[in-house]
N, C-alpha and C positions, 0 to 999 in steps of 0.2 A: 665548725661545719666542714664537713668534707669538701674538699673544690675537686677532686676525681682529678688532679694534676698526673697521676702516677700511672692514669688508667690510658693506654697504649692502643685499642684497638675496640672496634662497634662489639665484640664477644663479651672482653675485659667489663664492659659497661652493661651490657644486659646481665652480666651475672651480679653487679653492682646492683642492679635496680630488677630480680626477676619477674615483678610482679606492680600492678597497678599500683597498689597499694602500699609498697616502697616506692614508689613516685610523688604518694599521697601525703606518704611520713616525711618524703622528704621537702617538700614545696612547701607545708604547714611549717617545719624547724625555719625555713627559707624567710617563709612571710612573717612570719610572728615567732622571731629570735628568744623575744621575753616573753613569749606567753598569747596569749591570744588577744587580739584587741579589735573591737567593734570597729568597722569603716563607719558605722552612722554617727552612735554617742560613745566611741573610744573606751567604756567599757571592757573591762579584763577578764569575766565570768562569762562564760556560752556553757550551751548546752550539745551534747555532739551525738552526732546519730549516723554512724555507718551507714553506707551504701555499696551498693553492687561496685563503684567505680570512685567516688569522691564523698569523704567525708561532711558533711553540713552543719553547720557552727550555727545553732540559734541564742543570741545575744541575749543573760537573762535580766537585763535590764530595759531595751526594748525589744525585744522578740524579732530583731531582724536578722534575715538569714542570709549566710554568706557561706562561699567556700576558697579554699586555696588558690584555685582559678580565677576568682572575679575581680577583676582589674588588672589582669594580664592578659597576655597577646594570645592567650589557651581558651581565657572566656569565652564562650560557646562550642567551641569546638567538639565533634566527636571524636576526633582523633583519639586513638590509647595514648593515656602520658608516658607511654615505654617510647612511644615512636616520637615523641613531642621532646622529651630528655636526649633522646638519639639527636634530633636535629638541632637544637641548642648546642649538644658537645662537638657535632663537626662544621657546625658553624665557626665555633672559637676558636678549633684548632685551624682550620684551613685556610693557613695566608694568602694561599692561591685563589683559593675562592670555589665555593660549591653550584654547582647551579641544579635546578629541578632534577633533571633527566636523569642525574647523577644521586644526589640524593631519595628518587623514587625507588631507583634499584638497590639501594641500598637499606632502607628502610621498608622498603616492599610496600610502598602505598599508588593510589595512579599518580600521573601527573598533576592533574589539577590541584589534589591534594598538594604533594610537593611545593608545587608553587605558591600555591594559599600560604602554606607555612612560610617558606621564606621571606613571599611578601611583608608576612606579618614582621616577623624577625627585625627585616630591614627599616620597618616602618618606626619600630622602637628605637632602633641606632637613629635613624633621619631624626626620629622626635628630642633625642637629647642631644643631638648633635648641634642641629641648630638653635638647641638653647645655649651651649656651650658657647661665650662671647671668646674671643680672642683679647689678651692684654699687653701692657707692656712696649714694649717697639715693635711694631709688626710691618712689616714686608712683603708686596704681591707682585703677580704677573698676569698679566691677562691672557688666555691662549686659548684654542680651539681645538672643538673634538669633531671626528666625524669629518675629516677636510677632502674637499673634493678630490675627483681623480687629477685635473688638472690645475696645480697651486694659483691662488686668483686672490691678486688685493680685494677682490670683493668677496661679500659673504655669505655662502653659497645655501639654499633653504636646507640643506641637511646634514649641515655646521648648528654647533652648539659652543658658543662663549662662555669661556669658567673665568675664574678671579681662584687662584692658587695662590694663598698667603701664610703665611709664617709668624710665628710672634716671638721673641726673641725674648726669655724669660732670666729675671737673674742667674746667673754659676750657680751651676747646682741642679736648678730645675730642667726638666725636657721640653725642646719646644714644641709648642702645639700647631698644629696643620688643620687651611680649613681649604675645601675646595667646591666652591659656589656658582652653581649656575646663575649666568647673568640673564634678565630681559631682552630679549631685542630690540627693545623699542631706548635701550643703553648704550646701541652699537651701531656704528656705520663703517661698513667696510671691514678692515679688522683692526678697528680703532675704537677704546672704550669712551664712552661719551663722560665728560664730568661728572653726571649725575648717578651712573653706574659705580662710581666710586664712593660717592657720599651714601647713596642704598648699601653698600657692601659695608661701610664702616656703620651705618645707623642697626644696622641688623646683625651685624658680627662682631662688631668689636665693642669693648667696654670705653663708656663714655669718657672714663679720664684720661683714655689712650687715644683718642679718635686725632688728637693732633701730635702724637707721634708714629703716622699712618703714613708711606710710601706704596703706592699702587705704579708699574711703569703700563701705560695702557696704551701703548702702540707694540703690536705684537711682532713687529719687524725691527723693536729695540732691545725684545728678551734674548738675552745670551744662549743658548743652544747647551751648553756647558753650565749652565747654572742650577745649583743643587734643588730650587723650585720647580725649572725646566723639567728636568731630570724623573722630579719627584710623580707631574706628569706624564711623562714618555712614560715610565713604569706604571701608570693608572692606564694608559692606553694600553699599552699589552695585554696587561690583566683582565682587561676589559673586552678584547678581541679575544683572547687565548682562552678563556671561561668563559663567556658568552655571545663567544663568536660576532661582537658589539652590539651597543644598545640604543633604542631612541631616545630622542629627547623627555619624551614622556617620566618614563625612569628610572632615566641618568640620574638623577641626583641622588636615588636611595642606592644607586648602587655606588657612586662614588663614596657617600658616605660609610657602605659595608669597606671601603679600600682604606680610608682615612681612619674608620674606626681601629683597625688592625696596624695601621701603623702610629698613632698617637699612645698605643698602650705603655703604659710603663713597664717595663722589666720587671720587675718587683711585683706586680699587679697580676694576678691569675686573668688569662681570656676570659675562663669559662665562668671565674664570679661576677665578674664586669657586666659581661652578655648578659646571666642570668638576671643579675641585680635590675638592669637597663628593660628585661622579658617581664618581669615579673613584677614592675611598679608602671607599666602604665598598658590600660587595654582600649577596647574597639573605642571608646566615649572619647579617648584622650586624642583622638585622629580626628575625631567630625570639624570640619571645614576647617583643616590645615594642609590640607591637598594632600594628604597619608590616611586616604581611607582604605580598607583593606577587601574591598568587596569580592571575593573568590569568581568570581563570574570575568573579572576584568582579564582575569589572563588571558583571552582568544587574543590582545592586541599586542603580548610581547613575543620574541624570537621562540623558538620552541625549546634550547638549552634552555633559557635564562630561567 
């Protein structure tokens, strides 16, 4: 399977993909590697019936119909898959991070559009993200985004508490980065309450690691100089310098767009990661995980974002 590793520029790519319908060849190779298989009874035989825009698979076992879309972050969308494939590929590449306004003009859609899209995008990274447990020896800090104009041991309403940890994986391995919005109802002052730590380890880490778990949760005890510290100063830039900052609402899918880009492996292509992470779960896989994608919501983020 092509991963477009070599392709340099949004031209490069639409010559790559000039048409729908090399969008269409390509998301079916994507979905069904070995061949075609039923979402209902896993069935290998369909029946296919061109259309104006996506192909339609009727299963001929039970007659249920499906397309390369359905159960990815594209399900219902009208958007063309030229411009759906555009936003995927500068998604992966762009470590800096892309936001609407930027991505509108460059795929020539409105905003809303734009945003709808990324949203979804993001919502896929959030969905596997936070399945992804942390193993191994893992190491956190508690710290805060969003800090008031004037520095204040208390915590001010438009601060946001994260848990930035580490898992320190045998030689060899890379380690992995999570960075989790805490409760407030975890935090007093800017000090993580106990229970803020056992939540962070019951939901992110793997249970046979949970007691070799170091959180330092007084944030007047993180070193300034510490590669965790650090790993946030660099999420906050990125964060002001692309979207000019964000609220609490969401922060966490956009942190997770930061963490996703730096836990990649070397070895590992962006754009099959992305795709793979796009293309296995849609709108069903978000209802009540607070990753719902409803295109209407964007009137309440920054106008970049």
């Amino acid at each position: 399977m092509d991963s477009l590793e070599n392709i340099t520029t949004l031209e490069e790519l639409y010559r790559r993909f000039p048409t729908e319908s090399a969008c269409a060849d390509y998301l079916v190779q994507w979905k069904w590697p070995h061949g075609f298989s039923c979402p209902r009874c896993n069935h290998h035989s369909a029946y296919m019936t061109k259309t104006r825009r996506l192909p339609i698979y009727q299963c001929r076992a039970c007659r249920h119909q499906t397309t390369p879309t359905v159960g990815t972050v594209m399900e219902g969308s009208r958007t063309p898959l030229r411009k759906w494939m555009a936003a995927f590929w500068l998604f992966s590449r762009a470590q800096e991070g892309i936001n609407a306004v930027r991505l509108r003009s460059l795929i020539q859609v409105t905003y809303k559009t734009a945003w709808s899209m990324l949203h979804k995008i993001r919502a896929a990274v959030s969905h596997a993200h936070a399945k992804k447990r942390l193993s191994g020896e893992v190491h956190g800090i508690v710290v805060f985004y969003g800090r008031a104009y004037r520095p204040s041991v208390e915590l001010h309403p438009g601060e946001c508490a994260l848990i930035v940890a580490e898992s320190i994986e045998p030689e060899g391995e890379l380690p992995q980065l999570k960075m989790t919005l805490v409760d407030r109802q975890h935090v007093i002052e800017k000090r993580l309450y106990r229970s803020g730590s056992e939540q962070f380890i019951n939901d992110h880490v793997e249970p046979c690691s949970a007691a070799r778990v170091s959180i330092i949760d007084q944030f007047f005890r993180v070193r300034r100089n510490s590669p965790l510290y650090q790993t946030f100063r660099q999420a906050c830039r990125w964060l002001n310098d692309t979207f000019h900052g964000i609220g609490s609402k969401y922060l966490q899918r956009y942190v997770d767009e930061f963490i996703f880009h730096e836990n990649l492996d070397k070895s590992v292509s962006p754009w099959s990661r992305l795709l793979s992470l796009c293309t296995s779960v849609g709108p069903r896989s978000f209802h009540g995980t607070g990753l719902h994608t409803r295109a209407n919501a964007f009137h309440s983020i920054s106008l970049a974002a």
